[in-house]
C-alpha positions in Angstrom: 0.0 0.0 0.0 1.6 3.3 -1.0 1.3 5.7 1.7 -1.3 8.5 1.8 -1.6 11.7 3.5 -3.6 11.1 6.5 -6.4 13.2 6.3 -7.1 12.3 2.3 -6.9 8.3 4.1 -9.5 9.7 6.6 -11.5 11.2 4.2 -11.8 8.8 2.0 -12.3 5.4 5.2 -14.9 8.1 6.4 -16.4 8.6 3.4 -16.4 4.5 2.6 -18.4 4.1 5.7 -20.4 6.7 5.4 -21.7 5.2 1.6 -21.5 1.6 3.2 -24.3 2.7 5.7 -26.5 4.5 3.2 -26.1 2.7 0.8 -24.1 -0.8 0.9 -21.9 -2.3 -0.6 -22.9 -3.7 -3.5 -24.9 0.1 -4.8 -21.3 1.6 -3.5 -18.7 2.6 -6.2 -15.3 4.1 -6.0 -16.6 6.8 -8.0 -19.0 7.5 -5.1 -16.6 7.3 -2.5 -13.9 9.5 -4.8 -16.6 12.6 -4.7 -17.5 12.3 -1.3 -13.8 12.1 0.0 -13.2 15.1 -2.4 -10.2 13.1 -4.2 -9.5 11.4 -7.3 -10.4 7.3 -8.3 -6.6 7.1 -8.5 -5.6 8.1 -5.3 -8.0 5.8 -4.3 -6.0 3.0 -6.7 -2.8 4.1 -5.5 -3.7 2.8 -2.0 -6.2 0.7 -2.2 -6.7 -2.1 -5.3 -10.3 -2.2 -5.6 -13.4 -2.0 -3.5 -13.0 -4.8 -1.9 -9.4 -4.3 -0.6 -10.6 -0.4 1.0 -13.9 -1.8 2.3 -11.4 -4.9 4.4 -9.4 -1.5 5.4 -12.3 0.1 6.4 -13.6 -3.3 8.7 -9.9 -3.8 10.2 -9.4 0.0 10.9 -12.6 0.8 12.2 -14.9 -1.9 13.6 -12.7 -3.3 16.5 -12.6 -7.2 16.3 -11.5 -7.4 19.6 -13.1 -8.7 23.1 -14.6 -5.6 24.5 -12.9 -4.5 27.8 -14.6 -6.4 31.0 -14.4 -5.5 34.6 -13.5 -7.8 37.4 -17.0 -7.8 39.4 -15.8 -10.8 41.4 -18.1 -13.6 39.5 -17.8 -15.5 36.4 -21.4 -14.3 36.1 -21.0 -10.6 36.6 -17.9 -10.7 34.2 -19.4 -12.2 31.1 -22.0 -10.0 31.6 -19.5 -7.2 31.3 -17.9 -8.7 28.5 -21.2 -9.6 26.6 -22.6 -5.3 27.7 -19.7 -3.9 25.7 -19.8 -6.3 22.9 -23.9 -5.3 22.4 -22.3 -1.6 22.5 -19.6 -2.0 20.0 -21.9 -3.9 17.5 -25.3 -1.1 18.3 -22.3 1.6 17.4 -21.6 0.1 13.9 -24.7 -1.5 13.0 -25.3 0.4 9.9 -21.8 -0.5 8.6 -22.8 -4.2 9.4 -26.0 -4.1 7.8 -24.6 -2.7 4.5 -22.0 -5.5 4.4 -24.2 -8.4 5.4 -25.5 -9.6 2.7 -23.2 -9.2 0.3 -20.6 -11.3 2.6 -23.1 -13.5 2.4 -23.8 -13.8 -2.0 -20.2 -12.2 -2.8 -17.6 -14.5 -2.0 -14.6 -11.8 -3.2 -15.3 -9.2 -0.6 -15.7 -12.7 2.0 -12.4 -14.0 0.9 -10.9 -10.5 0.6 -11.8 -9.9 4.3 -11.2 -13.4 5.7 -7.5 -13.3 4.5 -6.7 -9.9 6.1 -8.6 -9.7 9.3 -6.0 -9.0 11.7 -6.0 -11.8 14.8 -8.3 -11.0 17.5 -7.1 -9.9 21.0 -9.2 -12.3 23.3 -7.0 -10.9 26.7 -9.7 -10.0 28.8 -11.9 -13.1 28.3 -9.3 -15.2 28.9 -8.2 -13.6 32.0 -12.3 -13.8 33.3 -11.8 -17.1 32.6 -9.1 -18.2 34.6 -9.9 -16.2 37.5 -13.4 -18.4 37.3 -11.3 -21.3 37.4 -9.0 -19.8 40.2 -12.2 -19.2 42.5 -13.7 -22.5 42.2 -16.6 -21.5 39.7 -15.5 -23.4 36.4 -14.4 -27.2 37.0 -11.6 -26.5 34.2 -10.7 -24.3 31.2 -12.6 -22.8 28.3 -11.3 -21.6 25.1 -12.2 -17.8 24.6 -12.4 -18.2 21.1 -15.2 -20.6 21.2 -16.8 -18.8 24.5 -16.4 -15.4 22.3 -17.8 -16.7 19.0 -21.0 -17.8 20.7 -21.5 -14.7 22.7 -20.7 -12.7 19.2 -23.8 -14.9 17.6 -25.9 -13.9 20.0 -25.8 -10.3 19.0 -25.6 -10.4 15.8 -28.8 -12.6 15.7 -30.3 -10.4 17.8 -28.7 -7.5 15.2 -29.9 -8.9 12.1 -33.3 -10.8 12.9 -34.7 -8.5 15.2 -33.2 -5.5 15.7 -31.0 -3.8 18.0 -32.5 -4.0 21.6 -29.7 -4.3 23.4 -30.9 -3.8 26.9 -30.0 -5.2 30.1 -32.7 -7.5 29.3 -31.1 -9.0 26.5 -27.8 -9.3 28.7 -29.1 -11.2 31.3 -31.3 -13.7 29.0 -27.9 -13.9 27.0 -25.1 -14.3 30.0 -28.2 -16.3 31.9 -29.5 -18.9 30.1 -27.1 -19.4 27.4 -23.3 -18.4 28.5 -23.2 -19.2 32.0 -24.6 -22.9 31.0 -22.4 -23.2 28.0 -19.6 -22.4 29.5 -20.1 -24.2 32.8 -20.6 -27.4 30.8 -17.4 -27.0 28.6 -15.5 -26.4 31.7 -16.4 -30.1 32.8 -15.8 -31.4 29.7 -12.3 -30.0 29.5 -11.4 -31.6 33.1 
């Protein structure tokens, strides 16, 4: 990637999302984004090689892949419900963004494959370290993988997100943390003795 001057690359990520909410992806063009961001298609192709390659930029630079930050309330219970709050937050802040891509991850397997190969790894920290301090006080029988403890708790939401909208109360969180992570995770533990 040749380098850019930072405000034309802001200008032109902003203006990328911007056009992915409105509009999606698929009714997005490069000549779209080029007006909006007030610059030319080829400083666009200087930088970026196509659509798919700035929207990937776009998903790794701005929509944070990571575990949300969770507190230490003392309980496996009160943690994941941390952990689960600020993942409803960080998905209700970019829904629009999600919405637009959705389906065409779904039908357009070059912007899937595009954004599979460069997602940068995740940073699971924080749910590993709830986890272990479960273990340490006696409330999991064993250990959990955060991946798999994360990619449920991720499903959850964007179910929620896509099927029936963004309600993400503290209802929501305690159905979620209550009846689905806490037994899920409880059970794996067991398993994994």
């Amino acid at each position: 990637m040749a380098p850019l001057d930072p405000d034309r690359d802001r200008a032109i990520l902003d203006a990328t999302v911007e056009l992915l909410s409105e509009v999606g992806y698929d009714r997005m063009t490069v000549d779209q984004i080029a007006k909006r961001a007030r610059a030319s298609k080829a400083t666009i192709y200087r930088r970026w090689a196509g659509k798919p390659e700035l929207v990937v930029d776009v998903i790794c630079r701005r929509f944070d892949t990571d575990a949300p930050p969770g507190q230490d309330t003392g309980s496996l219970r009160g943690d994941l419900a941390s952990i689960f709050r600020g993942l409803c937050e960080a998905v209700e802040r970019k829904h629009a963004l999600v919405i637009g891509l959705s389906s065409t991850l779904v039908s357009d397997q070059e912007p899937a494959r595009t954004l599979r190969a460069h997602m940068p790894a995740r940073n699971l920290g924080d749910v590993d370290a709830l986890l272990e301090r479960a273990v340490e006080r006696g409330e999991l029988a064993g250990p959990v993988d955060a991946g798999r403890l994360f990619g449920v708790a991720e499903a959850l939401v964007w179910h929620r997100m896509i099927f029936t909208g963004p309600q993400f109360d503290e209802v929501f969180v305690a159905e979620s943390v209550d009846g689905v992570l806490m037994p899920v995770v409880t059970a794996w533990a067991r398993w994994n003795r």
